[in-house]
C-alpha positions as CSV (number, residue, x, y, z in Angstrom):
1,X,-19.0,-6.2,-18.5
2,X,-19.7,-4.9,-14.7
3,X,-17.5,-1.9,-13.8
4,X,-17.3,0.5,-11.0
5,X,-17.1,3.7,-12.1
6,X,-16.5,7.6,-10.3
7,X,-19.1,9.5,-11.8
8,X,-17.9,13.1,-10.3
9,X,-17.1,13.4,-6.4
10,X,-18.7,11.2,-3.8
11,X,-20.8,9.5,-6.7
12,X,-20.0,5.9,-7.7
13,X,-22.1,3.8,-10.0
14,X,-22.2,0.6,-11.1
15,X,-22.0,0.7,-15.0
16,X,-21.9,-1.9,-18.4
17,X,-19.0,-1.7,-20.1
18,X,-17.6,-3.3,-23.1
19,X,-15.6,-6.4,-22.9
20,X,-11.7,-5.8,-23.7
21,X,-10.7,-7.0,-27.3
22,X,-8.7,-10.1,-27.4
23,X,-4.6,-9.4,-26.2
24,X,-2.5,-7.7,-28.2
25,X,1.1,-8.0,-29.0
26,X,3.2,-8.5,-25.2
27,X,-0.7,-8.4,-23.3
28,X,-2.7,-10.5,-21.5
29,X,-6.3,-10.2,-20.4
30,X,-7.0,-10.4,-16.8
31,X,-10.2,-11.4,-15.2
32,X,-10.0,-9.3,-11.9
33,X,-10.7,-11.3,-9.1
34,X,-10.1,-9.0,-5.8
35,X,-9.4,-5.8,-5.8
36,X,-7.6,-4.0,-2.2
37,X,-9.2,-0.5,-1.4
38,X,-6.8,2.1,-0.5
39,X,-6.6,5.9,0.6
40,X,-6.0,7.0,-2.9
41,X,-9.3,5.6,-3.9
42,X,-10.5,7.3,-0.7
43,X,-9.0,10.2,-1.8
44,X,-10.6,9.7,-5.6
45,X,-13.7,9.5,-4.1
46,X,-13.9,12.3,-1.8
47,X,-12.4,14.8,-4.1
48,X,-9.0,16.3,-4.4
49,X,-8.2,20.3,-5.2
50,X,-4.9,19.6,-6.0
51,X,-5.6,16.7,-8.6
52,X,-7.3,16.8,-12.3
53,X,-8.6,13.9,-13.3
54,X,-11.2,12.7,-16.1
55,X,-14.6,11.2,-15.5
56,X,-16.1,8.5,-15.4
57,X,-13.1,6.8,-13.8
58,X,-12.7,3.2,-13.0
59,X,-11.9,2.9,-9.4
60,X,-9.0,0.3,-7.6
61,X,-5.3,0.9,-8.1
62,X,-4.3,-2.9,-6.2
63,X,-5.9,-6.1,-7.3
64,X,-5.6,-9.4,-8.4
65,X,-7.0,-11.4,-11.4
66,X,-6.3,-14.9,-13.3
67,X,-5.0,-15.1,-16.7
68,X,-7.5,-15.3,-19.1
69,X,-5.5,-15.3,-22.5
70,X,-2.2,-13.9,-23.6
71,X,-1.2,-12.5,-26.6
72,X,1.9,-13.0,-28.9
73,X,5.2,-12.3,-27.6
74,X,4.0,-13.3,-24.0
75,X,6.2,-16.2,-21.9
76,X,6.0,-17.1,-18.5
77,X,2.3,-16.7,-18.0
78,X,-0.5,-19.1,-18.8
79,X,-4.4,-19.3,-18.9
80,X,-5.5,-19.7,-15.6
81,X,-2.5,-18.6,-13.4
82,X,-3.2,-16.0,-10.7
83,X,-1.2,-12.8,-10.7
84,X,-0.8,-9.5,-8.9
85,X,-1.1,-6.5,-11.0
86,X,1.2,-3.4,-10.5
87,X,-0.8,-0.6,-10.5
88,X,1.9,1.8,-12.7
89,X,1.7,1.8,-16.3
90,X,5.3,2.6,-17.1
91,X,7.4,2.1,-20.0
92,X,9.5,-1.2,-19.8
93,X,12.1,0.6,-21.5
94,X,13.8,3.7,-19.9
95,X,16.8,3.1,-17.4
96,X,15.1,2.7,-14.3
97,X,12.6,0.3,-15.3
98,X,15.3,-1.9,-17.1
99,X,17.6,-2.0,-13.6
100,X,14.2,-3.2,-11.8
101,X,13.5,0.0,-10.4
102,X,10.1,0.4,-12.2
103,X,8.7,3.2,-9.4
104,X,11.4,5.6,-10.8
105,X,10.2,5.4,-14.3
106,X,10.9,8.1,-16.5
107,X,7.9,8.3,-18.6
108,X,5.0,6.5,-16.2
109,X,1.8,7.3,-18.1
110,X,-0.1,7.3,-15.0
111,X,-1.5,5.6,-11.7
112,X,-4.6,2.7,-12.4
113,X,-7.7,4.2,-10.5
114,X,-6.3,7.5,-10.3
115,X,-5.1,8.8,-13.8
116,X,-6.1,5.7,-15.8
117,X,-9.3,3.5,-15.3
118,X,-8.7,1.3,-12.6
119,X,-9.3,-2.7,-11.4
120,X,-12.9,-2.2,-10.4
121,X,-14.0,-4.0,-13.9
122,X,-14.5,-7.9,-14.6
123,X,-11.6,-8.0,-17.0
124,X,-9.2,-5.7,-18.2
125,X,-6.1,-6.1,-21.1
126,X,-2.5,-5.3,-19.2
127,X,1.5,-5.6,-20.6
128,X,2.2,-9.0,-19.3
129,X,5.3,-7.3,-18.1
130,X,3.4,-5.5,-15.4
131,X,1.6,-8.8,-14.3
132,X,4.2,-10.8,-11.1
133,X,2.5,-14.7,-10.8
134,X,1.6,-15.0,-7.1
135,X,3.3,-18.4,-6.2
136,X,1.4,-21.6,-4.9
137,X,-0.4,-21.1,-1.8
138,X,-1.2,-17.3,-2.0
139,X,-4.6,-16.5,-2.3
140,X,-6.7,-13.9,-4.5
141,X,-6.7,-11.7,-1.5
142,X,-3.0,-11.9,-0.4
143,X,-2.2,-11.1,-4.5
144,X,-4.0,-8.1,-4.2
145,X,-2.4,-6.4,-1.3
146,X,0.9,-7.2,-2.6
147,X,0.8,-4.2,-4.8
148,X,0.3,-1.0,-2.6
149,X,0.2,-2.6,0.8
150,X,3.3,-5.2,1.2
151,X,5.0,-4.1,-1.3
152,X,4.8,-0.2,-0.5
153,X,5.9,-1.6,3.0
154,X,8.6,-4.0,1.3
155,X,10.1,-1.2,-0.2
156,X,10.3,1.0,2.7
157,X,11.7,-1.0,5.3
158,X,14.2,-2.8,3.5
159,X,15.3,-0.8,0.1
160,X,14.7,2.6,1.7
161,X,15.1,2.7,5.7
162,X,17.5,-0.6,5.4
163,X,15.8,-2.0,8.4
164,X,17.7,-4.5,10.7
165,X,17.2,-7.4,13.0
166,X,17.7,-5.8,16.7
167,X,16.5,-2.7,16.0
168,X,13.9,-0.8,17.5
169,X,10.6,1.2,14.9
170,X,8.2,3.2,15.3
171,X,5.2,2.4,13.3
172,X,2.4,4.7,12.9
173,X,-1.5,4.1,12.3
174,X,-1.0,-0.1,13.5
175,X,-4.5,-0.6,12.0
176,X,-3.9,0.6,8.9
177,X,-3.4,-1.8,5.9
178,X,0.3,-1.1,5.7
179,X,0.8,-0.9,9.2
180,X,-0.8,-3.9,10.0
181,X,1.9,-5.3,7.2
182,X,4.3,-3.2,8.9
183,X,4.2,-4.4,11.9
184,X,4.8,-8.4,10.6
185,X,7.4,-7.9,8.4
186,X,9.5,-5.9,11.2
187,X,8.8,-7.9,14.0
188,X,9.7,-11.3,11.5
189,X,13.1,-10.0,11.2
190,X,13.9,-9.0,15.2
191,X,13.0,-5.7,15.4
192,X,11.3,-4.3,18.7
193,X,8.0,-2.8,17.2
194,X,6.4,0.2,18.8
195,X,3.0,1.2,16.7
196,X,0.0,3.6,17.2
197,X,-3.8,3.1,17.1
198,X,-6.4,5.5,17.1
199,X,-8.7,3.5,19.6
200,X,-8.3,1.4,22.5
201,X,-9.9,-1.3,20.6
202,X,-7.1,-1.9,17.9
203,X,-4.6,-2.3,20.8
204,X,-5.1,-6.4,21.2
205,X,-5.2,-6.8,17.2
206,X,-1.9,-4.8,16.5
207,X,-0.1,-6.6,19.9
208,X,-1.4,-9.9,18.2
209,X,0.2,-8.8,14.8
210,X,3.3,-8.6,16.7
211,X,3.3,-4.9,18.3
212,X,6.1,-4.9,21.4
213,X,4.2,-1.7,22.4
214,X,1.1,0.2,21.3
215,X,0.3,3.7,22.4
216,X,-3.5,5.1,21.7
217,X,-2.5,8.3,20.0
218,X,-6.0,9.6,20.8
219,X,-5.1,9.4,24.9
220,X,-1.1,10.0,25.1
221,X,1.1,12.0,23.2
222,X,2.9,9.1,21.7
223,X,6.6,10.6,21.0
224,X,6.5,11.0,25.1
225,X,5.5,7.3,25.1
226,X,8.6,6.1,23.3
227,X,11.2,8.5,24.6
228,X,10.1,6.5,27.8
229,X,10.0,3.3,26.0
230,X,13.6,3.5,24.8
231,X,15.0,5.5,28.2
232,X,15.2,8.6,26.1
233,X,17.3,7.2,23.6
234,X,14.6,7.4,20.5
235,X,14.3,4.5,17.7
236,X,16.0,3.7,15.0
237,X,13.3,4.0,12.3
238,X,10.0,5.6,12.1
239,X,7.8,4.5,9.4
240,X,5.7,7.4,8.5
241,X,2.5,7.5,6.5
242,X,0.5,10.0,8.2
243,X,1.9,13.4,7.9
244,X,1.0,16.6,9.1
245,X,-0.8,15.4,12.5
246,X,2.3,13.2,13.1
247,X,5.3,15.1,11.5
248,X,7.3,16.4,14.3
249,X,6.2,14.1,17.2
250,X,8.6,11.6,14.8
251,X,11.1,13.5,14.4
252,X,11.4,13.6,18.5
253,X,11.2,10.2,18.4
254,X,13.9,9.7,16.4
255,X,17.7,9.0,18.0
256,X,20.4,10.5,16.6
257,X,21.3,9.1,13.3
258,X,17.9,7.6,12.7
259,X,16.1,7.0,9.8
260,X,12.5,8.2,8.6
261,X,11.2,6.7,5.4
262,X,7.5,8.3,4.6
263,X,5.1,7.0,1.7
264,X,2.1,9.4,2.6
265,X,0.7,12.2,4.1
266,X,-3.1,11.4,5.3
267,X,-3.4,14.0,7.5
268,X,-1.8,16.8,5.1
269,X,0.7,17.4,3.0
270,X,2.7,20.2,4.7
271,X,4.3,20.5,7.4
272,X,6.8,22.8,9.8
273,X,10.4,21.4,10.4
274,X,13.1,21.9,13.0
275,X,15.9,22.4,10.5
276,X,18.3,22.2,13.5
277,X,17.4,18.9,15.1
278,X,17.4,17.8,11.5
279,X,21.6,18.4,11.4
280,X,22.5,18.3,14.8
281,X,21.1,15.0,15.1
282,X,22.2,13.6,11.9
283,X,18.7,12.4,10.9
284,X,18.2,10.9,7.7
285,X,14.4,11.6,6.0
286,X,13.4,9.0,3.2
287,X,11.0,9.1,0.7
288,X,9.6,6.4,-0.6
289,X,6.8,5.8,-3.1
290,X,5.2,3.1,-4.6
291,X,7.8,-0.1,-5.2
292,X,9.6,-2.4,-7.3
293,X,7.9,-5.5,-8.9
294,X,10.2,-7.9,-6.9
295,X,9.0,-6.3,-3.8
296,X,5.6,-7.4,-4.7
297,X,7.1,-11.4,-5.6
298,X,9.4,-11.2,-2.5
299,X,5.8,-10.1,-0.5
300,X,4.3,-13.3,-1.9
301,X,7.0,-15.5,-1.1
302,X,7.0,-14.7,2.6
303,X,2.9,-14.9,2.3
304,X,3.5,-18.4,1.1
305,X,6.0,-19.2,3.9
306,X,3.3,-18.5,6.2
307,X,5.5,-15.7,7.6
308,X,3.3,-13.2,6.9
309,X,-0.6,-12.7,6.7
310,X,-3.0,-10.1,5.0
311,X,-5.5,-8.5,7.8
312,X,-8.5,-8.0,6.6
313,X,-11.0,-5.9,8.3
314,X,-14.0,-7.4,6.0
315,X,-15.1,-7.9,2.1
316,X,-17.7,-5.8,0.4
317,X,-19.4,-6.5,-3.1
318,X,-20.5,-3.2,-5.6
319,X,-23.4,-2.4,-3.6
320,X,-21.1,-1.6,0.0
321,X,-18.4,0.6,-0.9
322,X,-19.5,4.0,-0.3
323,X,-20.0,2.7,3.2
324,X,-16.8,1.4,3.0
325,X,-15.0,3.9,1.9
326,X,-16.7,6.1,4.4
327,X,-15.3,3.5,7.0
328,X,-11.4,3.9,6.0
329,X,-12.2,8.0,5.2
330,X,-12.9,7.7,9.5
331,X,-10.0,5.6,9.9
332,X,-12.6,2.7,11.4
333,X,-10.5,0.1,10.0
334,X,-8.4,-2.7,11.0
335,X,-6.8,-3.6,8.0
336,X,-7.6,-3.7,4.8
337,X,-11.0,-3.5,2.9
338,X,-11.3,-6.0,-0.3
339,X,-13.8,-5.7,-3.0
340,X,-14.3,-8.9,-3.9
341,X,-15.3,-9.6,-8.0
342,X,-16.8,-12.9,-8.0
């Protein structure tokens, strides 16, 4: 069975592995049929001081696969239905994950493609309770990035920063995979979407996704840009993903009383605060990791809708993705990468 495997940093191989045994009790096998790269496999690959992990490791925390059997105890999947995977093994059993709220589990054994062997393989044996159908009309693809991307962005805008129609956001790195699904799901609902690029050629592709306005961070200081933008008022939300480079310029662009929700931290993971600003303007900071299986099924529904759309910059078999995982470690993306498995 073909597998993609991190042999030590910077050093992926293609490799045979042995085929999964047949389900057992509460599992199905999944044949894996896309797989959606992401900075933590960027990260993975590249090497991370401040992270132990064992090798080999199977690389791709988000995918997508097809039932291929199920074992006993299993209802509401079939043979042949397409499902996206949630990339957390956790327990099914603790508090959290029986009110739904599965990214606060109390005893998550660890993160596919990053503490436990990933998607990157041609089948793999999952609990069926961590597999959410993708409904008729969704693709392979758009079940794949409804794991980390839309539902990472699901969970953000609307459990988190409580996003509403009429309001104005700030949405950094436009290009990105999540902002790119940022941008659609904000501008679906009303909002006035204000997002960065790092080039002047993403500007047309994030405007088409929906962008109001789109500042090249590279040529303009882009918290001057939306003080501007908004008459000096600030926005209501910034969605935040990049970190240190970005840090205070959103906290300027903030008005008073708005909200930042952050998932990530790209450009570093610390940062220098104005503890004042934070109080005297009554800003809220959010963080927000991961998300909830029904943010992945309420992702797929609006995919099916037609309301909203993957972008995808291109697809890559085995042999491509150290080059493309070079490509998103530059940020020369627009969207998201797929590793396709057939």
């Amino acid at each position: 069975m073909r597998a993609l495997q991190l042999i030590e940093d910077r050093k992926l191989e293609t490799v045979d592995l042995p085929p999964p045994p047949p389900p057992g009790i509460g599992e199905a096998t999944v044949s894996i049929k896309a797989v959606a790269l992401n900075h933590i496999d960027v990260w993975g690959w590249r090497g991370m001081a401040f992270a132990k992990r064992k090798m080999p490791l199977v690389i791709g925390a988000e995918a997508s696969g097809v039932i291929d059997a199920i074992g006993h105890g299993v209802s509401g999947l079939v043979p042949g239905q397409l499902v996206s995977i949630y990339g957390a093994r956790t327990c099914g059993l603790c508090r959290p994950c029986r009110e739904g709220r599965d990214n606060l589990c109390e005893h998550v054994s660890g993160v596919h493609g990053f503490h436990l062997d990933g998607f990157a393989q041609e089948r793999v044996n999952l609990p069926a309770r961590l597999l959410v159908p993708a409904p008729p009309g969704v693709t392979a693809i758009g079940a794949a990035v409804a794991p980390v991307t839309f539902g990472t962005v699901e969970h953000m805008l609307f459990d988190n920063a409580r996003l509403e129609p009429g309001e104005t956001i700030l949405i950094h790195a436009g290009g990105s995979g999540i902002g790119s699904a940022a941008i659609q799901l904000a501008k679906k609902i009303g909002c006035t979407v204000i997002t960065t690029v790092g080039s002047d050629a993403k500007i047309e592709p994030a405007k088409a996704l929906g962008a109001d306005h789109v500042i090249n961070y590279r040529e303009d200081r882009f918290e001057g840009v939306v003080r501007k933008l908004t008459k000096k008022s600030g926005v209501d939300v910034v969605f935040e993903h990049v970190g240190a480079d970005t840090w205070a310029g959103s906290m300027l662009s903030l008005k008073r009383g708005g909200r930042l929700v952050t998932c990530g931290s790209t450009s570093g993971v610390s940062t220098q605060m104005n503890l004042m600003m934070l109080f005297q303007q009554q800003l809220k900071l959010l963080g927000s990791f991961g998300c909830r299986m029904e943010n992945m099924a309420d992702a797929m529904q609006k995919m099916a809708a037609n309301l909203v759309q993957p972008v995808i910059d291109t697809e890559v078999g085995f042999d491509d993705i150290d080059k493309a995982l070079a490509r998103m470690e530059g940020r020369d993306v627009f969207g998201k990468i797929i590793l396709r498995m057939d």
